[in-house]
N, C-alpha and C positions, 0 to 999 in steps of 0.2 A: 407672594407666597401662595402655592398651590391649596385648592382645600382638598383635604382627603375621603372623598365619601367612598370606602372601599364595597358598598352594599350596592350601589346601584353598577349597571357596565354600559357602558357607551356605548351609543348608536351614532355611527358616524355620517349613514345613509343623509341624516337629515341637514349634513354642516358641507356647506359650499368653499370652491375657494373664494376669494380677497375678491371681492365685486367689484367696479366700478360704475359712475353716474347712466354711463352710457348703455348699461347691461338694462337698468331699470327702463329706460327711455325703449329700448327693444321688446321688452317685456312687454308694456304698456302697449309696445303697436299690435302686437300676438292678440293681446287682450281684447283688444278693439276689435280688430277684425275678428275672431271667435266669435265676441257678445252680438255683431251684426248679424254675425251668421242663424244666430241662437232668434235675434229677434224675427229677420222677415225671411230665414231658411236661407241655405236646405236641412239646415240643423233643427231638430226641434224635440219636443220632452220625448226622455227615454231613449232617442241615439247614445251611439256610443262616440265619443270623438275618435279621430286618429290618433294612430297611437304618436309616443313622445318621438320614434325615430320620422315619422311621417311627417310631422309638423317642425321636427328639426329641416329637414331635407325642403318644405315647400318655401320659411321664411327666412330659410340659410341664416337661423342662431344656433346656438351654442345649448346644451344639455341644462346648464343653469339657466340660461335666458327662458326655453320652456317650460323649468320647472316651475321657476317664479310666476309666469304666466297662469300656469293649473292653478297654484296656490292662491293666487290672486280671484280665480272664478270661483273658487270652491269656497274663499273666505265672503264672498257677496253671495254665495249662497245658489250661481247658477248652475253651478257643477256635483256629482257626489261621485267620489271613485270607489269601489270596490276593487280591495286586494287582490291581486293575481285574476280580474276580470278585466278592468280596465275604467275608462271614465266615462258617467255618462251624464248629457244632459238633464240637468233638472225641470227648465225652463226659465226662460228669462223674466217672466208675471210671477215669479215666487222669489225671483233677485234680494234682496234686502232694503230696503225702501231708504236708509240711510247711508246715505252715498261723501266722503269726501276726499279731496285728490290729494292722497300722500304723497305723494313721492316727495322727501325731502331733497331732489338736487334742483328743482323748478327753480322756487326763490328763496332769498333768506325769510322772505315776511308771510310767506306761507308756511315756511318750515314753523316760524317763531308763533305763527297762530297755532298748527297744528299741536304743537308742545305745549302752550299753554291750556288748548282745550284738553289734553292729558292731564298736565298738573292737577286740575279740578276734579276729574273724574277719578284719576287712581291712586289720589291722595283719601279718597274717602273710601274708593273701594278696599285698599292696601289694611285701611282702620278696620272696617268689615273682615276681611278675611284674618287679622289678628285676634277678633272678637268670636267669631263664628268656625275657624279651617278645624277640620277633620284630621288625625293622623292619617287617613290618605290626603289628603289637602295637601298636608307637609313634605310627604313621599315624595308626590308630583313635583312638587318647587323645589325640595331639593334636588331628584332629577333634573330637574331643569337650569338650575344653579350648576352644576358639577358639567350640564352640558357647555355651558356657556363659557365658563373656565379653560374648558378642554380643549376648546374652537380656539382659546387665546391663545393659549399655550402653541396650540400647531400651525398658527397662524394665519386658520381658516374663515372665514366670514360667520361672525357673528349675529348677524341680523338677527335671522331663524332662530338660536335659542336667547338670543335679547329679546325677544318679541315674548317665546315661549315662557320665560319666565311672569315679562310680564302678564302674559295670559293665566296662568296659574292662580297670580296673586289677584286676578277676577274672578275668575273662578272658584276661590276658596271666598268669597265674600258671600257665596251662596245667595246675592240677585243677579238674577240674572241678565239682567241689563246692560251689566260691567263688561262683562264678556261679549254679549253682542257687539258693542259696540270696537270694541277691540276688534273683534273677530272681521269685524266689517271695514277697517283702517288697511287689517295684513298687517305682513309683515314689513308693508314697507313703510310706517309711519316712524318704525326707529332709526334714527340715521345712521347706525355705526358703520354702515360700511360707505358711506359721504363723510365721513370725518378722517376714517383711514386712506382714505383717496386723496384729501386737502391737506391733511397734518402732514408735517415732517415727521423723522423716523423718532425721534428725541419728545418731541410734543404728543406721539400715539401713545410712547411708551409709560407719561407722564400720568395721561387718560386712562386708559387701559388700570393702571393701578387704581388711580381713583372711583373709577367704575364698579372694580372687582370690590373694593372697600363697602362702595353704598349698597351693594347687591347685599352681601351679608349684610349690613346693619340692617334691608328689609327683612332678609329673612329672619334672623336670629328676632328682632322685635315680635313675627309673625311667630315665632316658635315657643314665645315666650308668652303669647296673650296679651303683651302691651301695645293698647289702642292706641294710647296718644305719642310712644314710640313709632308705631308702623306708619301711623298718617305722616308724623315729623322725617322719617327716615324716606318715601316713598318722595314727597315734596323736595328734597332736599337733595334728591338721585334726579327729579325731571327737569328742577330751578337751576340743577348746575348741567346737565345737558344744555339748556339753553344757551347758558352760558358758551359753552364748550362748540356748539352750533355758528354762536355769535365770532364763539374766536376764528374759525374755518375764513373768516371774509377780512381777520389782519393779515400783515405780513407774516411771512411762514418763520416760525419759531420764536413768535410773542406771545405768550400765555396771557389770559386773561387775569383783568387786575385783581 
């Protein structure tokens, strides 16, 4: 069932197609070579990078594989793009000093640490923002909810606003910590678009509901001011991604038990 937030309007700029593991693996090498660049030149604080058709054209990917690459410098913090100017380096000495490797298609037991170190952090943070979010607090996560919906719906890669959501729900916790740390993972520490890669078409469809289910139980908790709803509902959305991670590595069309 769709949600209807007829207040906010869609920006689609931000929803990819249907990714694959391999898209992220390309990403990661853009990223690399960039960050080289940034550390011993010729890139250095206050350049401007090449723009996206230039860096499409020298590592021969794809418009998505670039963008994920910016988004990637700019959440560690080496990058800042200003609108309609362009991107420019920050400096690599102002990076963000906590660094860990998302990309969930590596392993399963990187993935399942990676998740667990979530469970911990934004099961408290999710409490905090139920305790503390702002009517703009709410604005933004419902934005971000109706974004995330909308990707399903058209059956475009949901990363970006599964990320964005949960970013929201750090940010409305008002310390700031929660958000860094998010902010420092990316977008790529959500796996949905490694599950829609390994799921069959029958088992995405199964998720995809379930998912859409825990998203509103956080927010409605968050909207509602119950603490020990948002902590319960946030834990309960990362403990069954685990799960749902775990199942990516049965055979295709065995749900977990």
């Amino acid at each position: 069932m769709r949600d209807n937030f007829q207040e906010y309007e869609l920006t689609t700029s931000s929803l990819q197609p249907v990714g694959r593991p391999r898209s992220r693996r390309l990403s990661a090498g853009v990223v690399d070579e960039l960050s080289r660049r940034m550390r011993i030149g010729p890139l250095r604080a206050g350049d401007r990078l090449p723009t996206e058709a230039a860096i499409r054209e020298e590592f021969g990917v794809s418009r998505t594989v670039v963008r994920e690459a910016l988004s990637k410098l700019q959440a560690a913090g080496m990058v800042r793009t200003r609108q309609g100017v362009g991107t420019f380096v920050v400096g690599a000495s102002r990076a963000k000093p906590f660094q860990v490797d998302s990309s969930p298609d590596d392993s399963l037991a990187q993935a399942l640490a990676l998740i667990e170190l979530r469970i911990g952090l934004e099961s408290e943070a999710a409490a905090l923002a139920a305790q503390r979010r702002t009517p703009g607090d709410l604005a933004a996560l419902k934005g971000a909810l109706h974004a995330f919906n909308a990707a399903m719906d058209q059956g475009m890669d949901t990363a970006v606003p599964d990320f964005q959501f949960h970013l929201e729900i750090a940010r409305a916790s008002h310390s700031p910590h929660f958000a860094a740390v998010l902010e420092a993972l990316g977008p790529t520490c959500v796996p949905t678009a490694f599950l829609e890669a390994a799921a069959g078409e029958e088992l995405s469809a199964a998720w995809a509901s379930q998912v859409r289910h825990e998203h509103r139980s956080i927010f409605d908790a968050t909207a509602q001011h119950d603490v020990e709803a948002a902590r319960a509902a946030m834990r309960t959305h990362l403990v069954n991604g685990r799960e749902r991670r775990r199942a990516c590595e049965r055979p295709r069309g065995v749900l977990p038990p």
